[in-house]
C-alpha positions as CSV (number, residue, x, y, z in Angstrom):
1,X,15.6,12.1,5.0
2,X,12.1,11.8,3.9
3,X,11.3,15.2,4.9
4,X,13.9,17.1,4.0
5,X,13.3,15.3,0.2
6,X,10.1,16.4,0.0
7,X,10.8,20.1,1.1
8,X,12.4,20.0,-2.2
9,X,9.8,21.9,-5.2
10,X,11.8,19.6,-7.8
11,X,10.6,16.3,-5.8
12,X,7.4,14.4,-7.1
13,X,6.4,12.1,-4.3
14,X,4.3,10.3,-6.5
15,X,6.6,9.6,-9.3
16,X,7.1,5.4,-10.4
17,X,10.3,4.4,-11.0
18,X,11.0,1.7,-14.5
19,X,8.5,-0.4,-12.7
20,X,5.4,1.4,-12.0
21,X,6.8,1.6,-8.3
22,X,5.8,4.7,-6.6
23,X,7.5,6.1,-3.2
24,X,4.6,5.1,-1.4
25,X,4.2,1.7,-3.1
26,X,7.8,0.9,-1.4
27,X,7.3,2.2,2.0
28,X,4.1,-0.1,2.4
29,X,5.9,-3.1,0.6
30,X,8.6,-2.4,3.6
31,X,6.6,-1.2,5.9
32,X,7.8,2.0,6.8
33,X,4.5,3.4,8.5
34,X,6.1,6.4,9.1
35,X,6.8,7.4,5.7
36,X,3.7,6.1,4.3
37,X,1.9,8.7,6.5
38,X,4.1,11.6,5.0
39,X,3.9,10.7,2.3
40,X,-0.2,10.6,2.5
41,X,-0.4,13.7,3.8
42,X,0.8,15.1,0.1
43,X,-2.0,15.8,-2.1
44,X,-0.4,14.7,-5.4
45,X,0.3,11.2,-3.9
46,X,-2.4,8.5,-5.1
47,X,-2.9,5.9,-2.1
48,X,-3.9,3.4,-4.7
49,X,-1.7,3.7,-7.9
50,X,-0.5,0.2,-8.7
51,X,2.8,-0.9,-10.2
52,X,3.2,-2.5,-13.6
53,X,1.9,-5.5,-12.7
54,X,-1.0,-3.9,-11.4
55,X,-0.5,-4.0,-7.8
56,X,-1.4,-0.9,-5.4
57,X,0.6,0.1,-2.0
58,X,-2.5,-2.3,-0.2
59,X,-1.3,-5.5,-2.1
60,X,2.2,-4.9,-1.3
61,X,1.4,-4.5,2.3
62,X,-1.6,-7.1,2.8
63,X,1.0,-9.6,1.5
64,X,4.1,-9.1,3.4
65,X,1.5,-8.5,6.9
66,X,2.0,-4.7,7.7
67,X,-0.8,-4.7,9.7
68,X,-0.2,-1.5,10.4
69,X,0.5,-0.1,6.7
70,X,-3.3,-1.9,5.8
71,X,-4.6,0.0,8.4
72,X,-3.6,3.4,7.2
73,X,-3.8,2.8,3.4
74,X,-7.9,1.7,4.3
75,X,-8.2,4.9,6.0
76,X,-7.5,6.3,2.6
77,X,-9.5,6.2,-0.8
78,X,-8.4,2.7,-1.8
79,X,-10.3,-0.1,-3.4
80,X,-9.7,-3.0,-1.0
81,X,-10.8,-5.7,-3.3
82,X,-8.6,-4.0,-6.3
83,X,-7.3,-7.4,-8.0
84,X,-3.4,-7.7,-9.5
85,X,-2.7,-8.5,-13.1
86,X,-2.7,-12.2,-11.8
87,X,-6.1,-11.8,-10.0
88,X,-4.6,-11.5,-6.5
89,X,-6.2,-9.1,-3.9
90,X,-4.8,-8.0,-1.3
91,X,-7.2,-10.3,1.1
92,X,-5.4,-13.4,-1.1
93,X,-1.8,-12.6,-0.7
94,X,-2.6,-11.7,3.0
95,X,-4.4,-15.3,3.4
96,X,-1.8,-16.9,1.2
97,X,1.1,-15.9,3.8
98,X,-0.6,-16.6,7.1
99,X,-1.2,-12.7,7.9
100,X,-4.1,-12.8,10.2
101,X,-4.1,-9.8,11.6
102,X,-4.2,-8.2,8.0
103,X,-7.2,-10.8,7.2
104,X,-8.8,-9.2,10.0
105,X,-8.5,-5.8,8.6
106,X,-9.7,-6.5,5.2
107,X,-12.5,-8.8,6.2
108,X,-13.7,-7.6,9.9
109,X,-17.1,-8.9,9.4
110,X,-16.4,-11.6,6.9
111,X,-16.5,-15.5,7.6
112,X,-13.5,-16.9,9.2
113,X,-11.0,-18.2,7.2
């Protein structure tokens, strides 16, 4: 479905809904590592546009452990240490919840936590 959206000239994949919430900014907060990637592949997309509350695609997945999504959005231009309206990073949510593998990702050579 994803594809055959974004076949479509009308379609901007990079467009936020009432919250700030782009397409890509839901596929990481879900997961969906799939989409994320098509949807990186689009020039127009920005891999680190936050939401209205100032949280990027990175935050969303940090905090809900897609290690998977992390791993793809770092490939990208994104600002890893990029802070939330409420001075979360996505290293804080990730630690916050338990995610370890996404702790990992963000902070390979850091101190254990």
């Amino acid at each position: 479905m994803v594809q055959i959206l974004l076949a479509r000239r009308e379609v901007d994949p990079d467009k936020p809904d009432i919250n700030g919430r782009t397409p890509l900014l839901c596929a990481a907060w879900n997961g969906h590592e799939g989409v994320v990637k098509m949807l990186l592949e689009r020039d127009e997309v920005s891999p680190d546009k936050p939401d209205n509350d100032g949280r990027t695609p990175l935050s969303y997945a940090a905090g809900n452990g897609y290690a998977g999504v992390v791993k793809i959005l770092l490939g990208r231009d994104v600002d890893p240490d990029k802070p939330d309206e409420f001075g979360q990073t996505p290293l804080r949510l990730a630690t916050r919840r338990g995610h370890t593998a996404v702790v990992a990702l963000l902070r390979p050579e850091g101190p254990s936590l």
